[in-house]
C-alpha positions as CSV (number, residue, x, y, z in Angstrom):
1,X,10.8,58.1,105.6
2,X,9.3,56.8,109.1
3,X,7.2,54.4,108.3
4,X,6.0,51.7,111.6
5,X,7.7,53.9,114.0
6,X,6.2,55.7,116.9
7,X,5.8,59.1,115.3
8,X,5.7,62.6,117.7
9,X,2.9,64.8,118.0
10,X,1.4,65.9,114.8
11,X,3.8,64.2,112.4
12,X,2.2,61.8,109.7
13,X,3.8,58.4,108.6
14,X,4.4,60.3,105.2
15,X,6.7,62.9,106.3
16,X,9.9,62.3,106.6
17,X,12.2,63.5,109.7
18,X,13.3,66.7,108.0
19,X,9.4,68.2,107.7
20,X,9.6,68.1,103.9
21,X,6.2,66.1,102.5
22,X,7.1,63.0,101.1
23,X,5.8,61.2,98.4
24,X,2.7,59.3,98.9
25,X,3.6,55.5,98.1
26,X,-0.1,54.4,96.9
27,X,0.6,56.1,93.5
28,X,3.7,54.6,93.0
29,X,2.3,51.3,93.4
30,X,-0.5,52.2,91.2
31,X,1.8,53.8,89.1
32,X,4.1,50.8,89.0
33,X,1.1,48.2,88.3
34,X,-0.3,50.2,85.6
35,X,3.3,49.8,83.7
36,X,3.3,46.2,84.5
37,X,-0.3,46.1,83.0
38,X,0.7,47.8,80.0
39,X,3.4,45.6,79.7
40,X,1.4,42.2,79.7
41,X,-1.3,44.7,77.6
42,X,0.8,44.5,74.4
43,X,2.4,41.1,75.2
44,X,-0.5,39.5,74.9
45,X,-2.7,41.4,72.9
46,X,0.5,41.0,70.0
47,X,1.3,37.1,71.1
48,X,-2.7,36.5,71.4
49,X,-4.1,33.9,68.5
50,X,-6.9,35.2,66.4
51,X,-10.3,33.7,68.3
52,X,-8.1,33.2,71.4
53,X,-9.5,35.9,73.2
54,X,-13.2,34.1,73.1
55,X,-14.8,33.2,76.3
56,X,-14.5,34.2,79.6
57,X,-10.5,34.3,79.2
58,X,-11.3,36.6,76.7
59,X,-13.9,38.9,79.1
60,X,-11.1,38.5,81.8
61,X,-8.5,40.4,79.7
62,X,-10.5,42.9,78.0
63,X,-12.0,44.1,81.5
64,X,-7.8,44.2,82.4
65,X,-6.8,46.0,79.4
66,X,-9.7,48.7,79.7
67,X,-8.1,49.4,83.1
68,X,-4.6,50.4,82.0
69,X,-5.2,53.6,80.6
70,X,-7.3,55.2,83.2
71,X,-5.1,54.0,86.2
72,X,-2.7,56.4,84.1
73,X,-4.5,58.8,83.6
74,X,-5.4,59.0,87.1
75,X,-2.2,58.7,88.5
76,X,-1.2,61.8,86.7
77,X,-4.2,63.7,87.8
78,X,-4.1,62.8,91.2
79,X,-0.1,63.4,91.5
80,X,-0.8,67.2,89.5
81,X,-3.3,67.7,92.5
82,X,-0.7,66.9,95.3
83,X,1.3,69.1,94.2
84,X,-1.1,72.1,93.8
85,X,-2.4,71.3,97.0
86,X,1.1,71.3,98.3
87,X,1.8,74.6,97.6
């Protein structure tokens, strides 16, 4: 995929040379940091003392948890649309 090349007439930095659509990076990234949220999720919330989540540590990490499953949930919404829209 041409990414910081000059790019002909017409073509967008997210198609590669053959035509074909490619994938749109964003929501593997999002895709990607959502796993790594879920990851540190459980970690924490299983390594986590009782009353260690009080405070603004603990406002910090539940505003981060709630996150996880919507970025998800979005990410699989948003890739079923690309590909209706793609065809």
């Amino acid at each position: 995929m041409v990414i910081n090349a000059a790019l002909p007439d017409g073509a967008s930095a997210l198609t590669p040379r053959d035509g074909k659509p490619g994938r749109y990076p964003f929501i593997d990234v999002l895709r990607g940091l959502a796993v790594v949220l879920m990851i540190e999720t459980h970690t924490v919330n299983a390594l986590l003392a009782p009353g260690g989540a009080d405070g603004a540590f603990g406002s910090v990490l539940t505003f981060f948890n709630g996150l996880v499953a919507p970025a998800f949930l979005f990410c699989a919404g948003l890739g079923f649309a690309v590909a209706l829209w793609r065809r």
